[in-house]
BAKE-501952 format. One record per residue: residue number from 1; residue in one letter; x, y, z of N, C-alpha, C, O in turn. Coordinates in Angstrom, 2 decimals, decimal comma, m for minus. Atoms other than C-alpha are relative to their C-alpha. Example, Ala and Ser with C-alpha at 12.3 -4.5 7.8 and 13.67 -1.06 7.14 Angstrom:
<sites>
site num=1&residuo=A&n_x=0,89&n_y=m1,19&n_z=0,00&ca_x=12,30&ca_y=m4,50&ca_z=7,80&c_x=0,90&c_y=1,20&c_z=0,00&o_x=1,94&o_y=1,18&o_z=0,66
site num=2&residuo=S&n_x=m0,82&n_y=m1,19&n_z=m0,06&ca_x=13,67&ca_y=m1,06&ca_z=7,14&c_x=m0,77&c_y=1,09&c_z=0,73&o_x=m0,26&o_y=2,20&o_z=0,90
</sites>
This chain:
<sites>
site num=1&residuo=X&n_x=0,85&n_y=m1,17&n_z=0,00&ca_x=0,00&ca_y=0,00&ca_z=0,00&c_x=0,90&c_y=1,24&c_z=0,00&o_x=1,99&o_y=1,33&o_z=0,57
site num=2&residuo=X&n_x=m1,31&n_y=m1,09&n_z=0,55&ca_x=1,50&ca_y=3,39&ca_z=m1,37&c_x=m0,24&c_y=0,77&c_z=1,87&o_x=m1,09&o_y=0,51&o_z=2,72
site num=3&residuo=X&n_x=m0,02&n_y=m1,00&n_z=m1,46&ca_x=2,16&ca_y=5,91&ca_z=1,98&c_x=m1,50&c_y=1,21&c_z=m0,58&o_x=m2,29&o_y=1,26&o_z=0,36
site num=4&residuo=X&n_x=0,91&n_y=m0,80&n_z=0,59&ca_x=m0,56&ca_y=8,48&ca_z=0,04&c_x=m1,23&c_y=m0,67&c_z=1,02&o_x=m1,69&o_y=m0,13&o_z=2,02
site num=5&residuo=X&n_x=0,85&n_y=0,94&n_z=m0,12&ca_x=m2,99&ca_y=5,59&ca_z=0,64&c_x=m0,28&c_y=m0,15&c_z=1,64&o_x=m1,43&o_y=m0,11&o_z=2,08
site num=6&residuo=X&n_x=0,27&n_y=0,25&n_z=m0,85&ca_x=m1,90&ca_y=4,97&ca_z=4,32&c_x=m0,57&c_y=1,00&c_z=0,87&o_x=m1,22&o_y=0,89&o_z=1,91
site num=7&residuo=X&n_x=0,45&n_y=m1,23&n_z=m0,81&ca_x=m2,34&ca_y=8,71&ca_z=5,04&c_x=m1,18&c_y=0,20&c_z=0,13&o_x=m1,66&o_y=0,82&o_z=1,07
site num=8&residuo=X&n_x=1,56&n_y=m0,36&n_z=m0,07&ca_x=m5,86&ca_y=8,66&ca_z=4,08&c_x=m0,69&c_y=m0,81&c_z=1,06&o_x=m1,48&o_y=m0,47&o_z=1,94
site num=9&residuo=X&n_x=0,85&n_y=1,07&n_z=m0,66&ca_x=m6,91&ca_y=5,70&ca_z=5,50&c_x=0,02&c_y=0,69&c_z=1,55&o_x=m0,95&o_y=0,74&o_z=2,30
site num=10&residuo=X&n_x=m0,56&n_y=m0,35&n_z=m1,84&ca_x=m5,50&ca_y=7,07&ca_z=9,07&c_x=m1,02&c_y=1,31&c_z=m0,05&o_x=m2,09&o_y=1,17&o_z=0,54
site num=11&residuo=X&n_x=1,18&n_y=m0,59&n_z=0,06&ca_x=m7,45&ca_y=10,21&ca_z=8,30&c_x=m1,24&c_y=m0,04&c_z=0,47&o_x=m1,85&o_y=0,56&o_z=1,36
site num=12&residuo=X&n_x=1,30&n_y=0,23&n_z=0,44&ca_x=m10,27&ca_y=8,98&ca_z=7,41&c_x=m0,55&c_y=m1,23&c_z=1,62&o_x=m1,75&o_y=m1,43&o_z=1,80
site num=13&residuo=X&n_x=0,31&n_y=0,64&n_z=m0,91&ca_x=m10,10&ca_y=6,48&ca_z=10,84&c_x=m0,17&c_y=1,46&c_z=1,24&o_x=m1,11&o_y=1,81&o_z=1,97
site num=14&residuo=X&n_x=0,38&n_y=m0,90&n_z=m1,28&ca_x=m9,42&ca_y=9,33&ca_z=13,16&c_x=m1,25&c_y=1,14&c_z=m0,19&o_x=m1,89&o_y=1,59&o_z=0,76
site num=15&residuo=X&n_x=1,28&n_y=m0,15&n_z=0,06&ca_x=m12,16&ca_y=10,95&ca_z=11,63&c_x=m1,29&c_y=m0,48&c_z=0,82&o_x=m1,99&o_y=0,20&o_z=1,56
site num=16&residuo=X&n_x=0,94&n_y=0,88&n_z=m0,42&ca_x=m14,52&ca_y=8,29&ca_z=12,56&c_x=m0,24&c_y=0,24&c_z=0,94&o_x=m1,30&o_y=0,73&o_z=1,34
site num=17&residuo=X&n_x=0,51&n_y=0,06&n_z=m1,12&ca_x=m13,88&ca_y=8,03&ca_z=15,53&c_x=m0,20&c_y=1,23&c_z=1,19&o_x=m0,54&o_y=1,10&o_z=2,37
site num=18&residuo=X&n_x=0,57&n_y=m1,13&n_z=m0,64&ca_x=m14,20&ca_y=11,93&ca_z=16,42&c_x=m1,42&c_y=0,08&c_z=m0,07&o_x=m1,89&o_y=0,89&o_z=0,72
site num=19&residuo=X&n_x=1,06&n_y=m0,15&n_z=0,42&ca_x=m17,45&ca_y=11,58&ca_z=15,25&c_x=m0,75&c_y=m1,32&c_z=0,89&o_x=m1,79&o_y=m1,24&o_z=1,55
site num=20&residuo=X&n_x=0,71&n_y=0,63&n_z=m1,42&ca_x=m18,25&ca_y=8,70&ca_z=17,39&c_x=m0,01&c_y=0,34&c_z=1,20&o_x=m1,07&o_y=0,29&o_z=1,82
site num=21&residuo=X&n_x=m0,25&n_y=m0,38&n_z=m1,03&ca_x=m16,69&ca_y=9,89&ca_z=20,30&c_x=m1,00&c_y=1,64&c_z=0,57&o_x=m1,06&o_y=1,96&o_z=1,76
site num=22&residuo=X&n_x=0,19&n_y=m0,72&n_z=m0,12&ca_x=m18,62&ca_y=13,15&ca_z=19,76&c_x=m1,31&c_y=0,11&c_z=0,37&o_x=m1,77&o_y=1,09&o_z=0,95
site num=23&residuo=X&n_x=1,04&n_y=0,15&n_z=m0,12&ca_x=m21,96&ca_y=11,61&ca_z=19,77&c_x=m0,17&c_y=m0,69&c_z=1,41&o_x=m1,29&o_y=m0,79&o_z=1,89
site num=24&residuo=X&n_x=m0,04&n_y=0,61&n_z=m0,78&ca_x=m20,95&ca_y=9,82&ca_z=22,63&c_x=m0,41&c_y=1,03&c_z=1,73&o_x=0,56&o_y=0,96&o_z=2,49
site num=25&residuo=X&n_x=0,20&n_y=m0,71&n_z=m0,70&ca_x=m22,24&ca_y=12,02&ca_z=25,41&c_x=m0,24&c_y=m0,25&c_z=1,46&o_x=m1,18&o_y=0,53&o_z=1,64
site num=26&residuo=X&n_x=0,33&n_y=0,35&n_z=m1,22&ca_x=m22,59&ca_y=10,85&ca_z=29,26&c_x=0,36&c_y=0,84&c_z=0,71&o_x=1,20&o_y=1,68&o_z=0,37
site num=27&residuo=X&n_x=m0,13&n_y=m1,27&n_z=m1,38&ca_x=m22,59&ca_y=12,92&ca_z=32,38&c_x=0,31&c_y=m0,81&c_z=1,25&o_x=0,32&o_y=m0,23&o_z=2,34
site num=28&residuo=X&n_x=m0,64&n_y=0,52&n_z=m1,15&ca_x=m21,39&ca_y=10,29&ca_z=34,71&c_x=1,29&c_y=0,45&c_z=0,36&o_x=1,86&o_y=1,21&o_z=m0,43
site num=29&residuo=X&n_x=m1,61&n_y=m0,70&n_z=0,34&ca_x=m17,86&ca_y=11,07&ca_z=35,89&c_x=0,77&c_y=m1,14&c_z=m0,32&o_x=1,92&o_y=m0,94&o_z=m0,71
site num=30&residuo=X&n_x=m1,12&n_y=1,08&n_z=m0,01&ca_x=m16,40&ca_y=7,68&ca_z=35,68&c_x=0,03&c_y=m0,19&c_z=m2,01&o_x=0,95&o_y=m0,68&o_z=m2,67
site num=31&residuo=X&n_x=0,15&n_y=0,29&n_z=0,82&ca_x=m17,79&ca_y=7,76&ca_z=32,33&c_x=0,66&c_y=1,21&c_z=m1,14&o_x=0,71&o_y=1,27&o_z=m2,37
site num=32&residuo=X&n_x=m0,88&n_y=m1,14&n_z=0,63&ca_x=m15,79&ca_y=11,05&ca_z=31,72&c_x=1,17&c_y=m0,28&c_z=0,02&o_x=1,95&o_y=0,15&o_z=m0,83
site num=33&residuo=X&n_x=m1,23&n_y=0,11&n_z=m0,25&ca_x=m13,02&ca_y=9,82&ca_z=33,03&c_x=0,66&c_y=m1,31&c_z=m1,44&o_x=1,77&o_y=m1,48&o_z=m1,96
site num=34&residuo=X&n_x=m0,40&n_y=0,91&n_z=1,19&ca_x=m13,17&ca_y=7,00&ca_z=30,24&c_x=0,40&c_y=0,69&c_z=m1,46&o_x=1,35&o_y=0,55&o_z=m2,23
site num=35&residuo=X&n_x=m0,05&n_y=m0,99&n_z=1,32&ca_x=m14,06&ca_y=9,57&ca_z=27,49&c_x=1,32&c_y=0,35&c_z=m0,04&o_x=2,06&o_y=0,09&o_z=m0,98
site num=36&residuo=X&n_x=m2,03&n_y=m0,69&n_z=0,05&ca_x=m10,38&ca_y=11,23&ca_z=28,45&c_x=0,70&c_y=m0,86&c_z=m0,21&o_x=1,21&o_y=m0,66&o_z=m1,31
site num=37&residuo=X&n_x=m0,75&n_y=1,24&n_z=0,11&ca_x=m8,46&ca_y=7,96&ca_z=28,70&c_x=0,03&c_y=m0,20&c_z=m1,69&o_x=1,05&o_y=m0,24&o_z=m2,37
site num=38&residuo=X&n_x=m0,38&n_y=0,52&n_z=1,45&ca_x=m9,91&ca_y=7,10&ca_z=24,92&c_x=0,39&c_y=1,37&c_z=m0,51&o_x=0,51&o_y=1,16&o_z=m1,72
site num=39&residuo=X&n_x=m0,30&n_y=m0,96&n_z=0,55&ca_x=m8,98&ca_y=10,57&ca_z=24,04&c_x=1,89&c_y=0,04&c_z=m0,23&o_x=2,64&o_y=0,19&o_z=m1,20
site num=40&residuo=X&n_x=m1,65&n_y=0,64&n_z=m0,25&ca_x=m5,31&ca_y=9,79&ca_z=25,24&c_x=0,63&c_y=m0,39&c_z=m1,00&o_x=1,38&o_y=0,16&o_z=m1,81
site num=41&residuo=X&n_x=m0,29&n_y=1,33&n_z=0,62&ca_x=m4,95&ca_y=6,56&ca_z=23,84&c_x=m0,17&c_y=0,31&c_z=m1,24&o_x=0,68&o_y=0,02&o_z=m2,09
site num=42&residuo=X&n_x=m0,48&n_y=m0,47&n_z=1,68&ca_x=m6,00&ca_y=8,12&ca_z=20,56&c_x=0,91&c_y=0,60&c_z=m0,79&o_x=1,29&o_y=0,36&o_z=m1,94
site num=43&residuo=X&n_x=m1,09&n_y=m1,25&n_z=0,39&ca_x=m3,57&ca_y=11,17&ca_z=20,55&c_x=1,00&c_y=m1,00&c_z=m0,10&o_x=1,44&o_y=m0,86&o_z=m1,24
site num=44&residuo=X&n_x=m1,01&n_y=1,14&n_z=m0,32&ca_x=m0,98&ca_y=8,15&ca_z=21,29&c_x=m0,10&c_y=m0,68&c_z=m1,51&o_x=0,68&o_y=m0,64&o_z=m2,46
site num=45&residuo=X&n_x=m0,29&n_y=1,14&n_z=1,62&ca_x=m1,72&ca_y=5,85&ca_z=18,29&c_x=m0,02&c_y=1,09&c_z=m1,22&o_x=0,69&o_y=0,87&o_z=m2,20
site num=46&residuo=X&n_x=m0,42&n_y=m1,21&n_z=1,13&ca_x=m2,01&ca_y=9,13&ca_z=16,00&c_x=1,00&c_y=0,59&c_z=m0,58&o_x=1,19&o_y=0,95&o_z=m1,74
site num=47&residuo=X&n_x=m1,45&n_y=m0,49&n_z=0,02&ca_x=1,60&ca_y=10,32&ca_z=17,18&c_x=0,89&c_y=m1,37&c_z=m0,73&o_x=1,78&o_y=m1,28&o_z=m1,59
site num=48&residuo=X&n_x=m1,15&n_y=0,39&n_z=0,73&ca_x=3,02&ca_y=7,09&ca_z=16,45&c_x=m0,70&c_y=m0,73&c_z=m1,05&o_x=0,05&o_y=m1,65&o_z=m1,39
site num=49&residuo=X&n_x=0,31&n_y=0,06&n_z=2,10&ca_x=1,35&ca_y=6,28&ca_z=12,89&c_x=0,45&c_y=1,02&c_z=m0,36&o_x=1,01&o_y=0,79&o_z=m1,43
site num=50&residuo=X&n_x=m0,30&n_y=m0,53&n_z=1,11&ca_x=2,24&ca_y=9,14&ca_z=11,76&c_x=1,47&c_y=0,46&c_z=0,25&o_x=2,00&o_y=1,09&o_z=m0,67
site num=51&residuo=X&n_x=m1,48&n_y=0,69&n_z=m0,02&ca_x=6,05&ca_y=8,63&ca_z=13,33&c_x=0,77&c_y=m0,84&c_z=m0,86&o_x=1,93&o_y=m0,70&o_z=m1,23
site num=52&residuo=X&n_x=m0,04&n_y=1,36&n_z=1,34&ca_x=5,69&ca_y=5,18&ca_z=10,77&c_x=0,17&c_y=0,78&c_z=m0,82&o_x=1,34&o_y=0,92&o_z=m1,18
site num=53&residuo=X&n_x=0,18&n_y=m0,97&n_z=0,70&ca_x=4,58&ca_y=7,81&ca_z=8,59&c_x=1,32&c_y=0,49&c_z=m0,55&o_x=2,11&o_y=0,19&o_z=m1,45
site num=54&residuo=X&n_x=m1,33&n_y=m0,73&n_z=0,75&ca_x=7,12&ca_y=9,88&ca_z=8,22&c_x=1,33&c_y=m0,23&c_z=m0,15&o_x=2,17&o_y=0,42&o_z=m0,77
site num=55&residuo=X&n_x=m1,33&n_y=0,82&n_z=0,12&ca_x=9,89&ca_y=7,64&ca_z=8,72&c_x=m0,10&c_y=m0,55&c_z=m1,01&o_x=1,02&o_y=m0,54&o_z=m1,52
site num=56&residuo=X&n_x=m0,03&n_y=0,28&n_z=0,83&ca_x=8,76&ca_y=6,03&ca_z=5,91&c_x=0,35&c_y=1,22&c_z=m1,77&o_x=0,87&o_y=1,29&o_z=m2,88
site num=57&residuo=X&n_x=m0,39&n_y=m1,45&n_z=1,01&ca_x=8,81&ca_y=9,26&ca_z=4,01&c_x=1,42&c_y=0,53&c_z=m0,32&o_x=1,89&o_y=1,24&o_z=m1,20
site num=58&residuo=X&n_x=m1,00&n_y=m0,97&n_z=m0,21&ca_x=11,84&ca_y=9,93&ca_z=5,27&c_x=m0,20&c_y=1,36&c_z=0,12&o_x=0,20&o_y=2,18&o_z=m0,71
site num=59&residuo=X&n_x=0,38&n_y=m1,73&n_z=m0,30&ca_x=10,86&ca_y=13,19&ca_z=6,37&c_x=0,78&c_y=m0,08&c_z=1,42&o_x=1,35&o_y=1,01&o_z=1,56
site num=60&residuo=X&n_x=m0,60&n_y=m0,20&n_z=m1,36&ca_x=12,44&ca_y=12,70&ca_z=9,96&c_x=0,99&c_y=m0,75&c_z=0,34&o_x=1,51&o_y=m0,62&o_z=1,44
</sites>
């Protein structure tokens, strides 16, 4: 798969799942405290795909 290709796809996932996460609405706190955690854990797999990313690019 070309890097063009992988960029979208990654896109097009973290997309998604702002858009789930956005609909996702609870007012518990434990259930806030989850919301942040997957917020985390996302920023995390974002940084290092697009680490892959650009190592593959050679950009870094």
């Amino acid at each position: 798969m070309s890097e063009i290709a992988q960029i979208v796809l990654l896109a097009i996932a973290v997309v998604a799942l702002y858009v789930i996460s956005s609909k996702w609405q609870p007012s518990e706190p434990s259930f806030l405290g989850m919301r942040a955690s997957f917020w985390i854990g996302l920023a995390a797999a974002f940084l290092a795909a697009m680490l892959i990313v650009l190592t593959k690019l050679k950009l870094l």
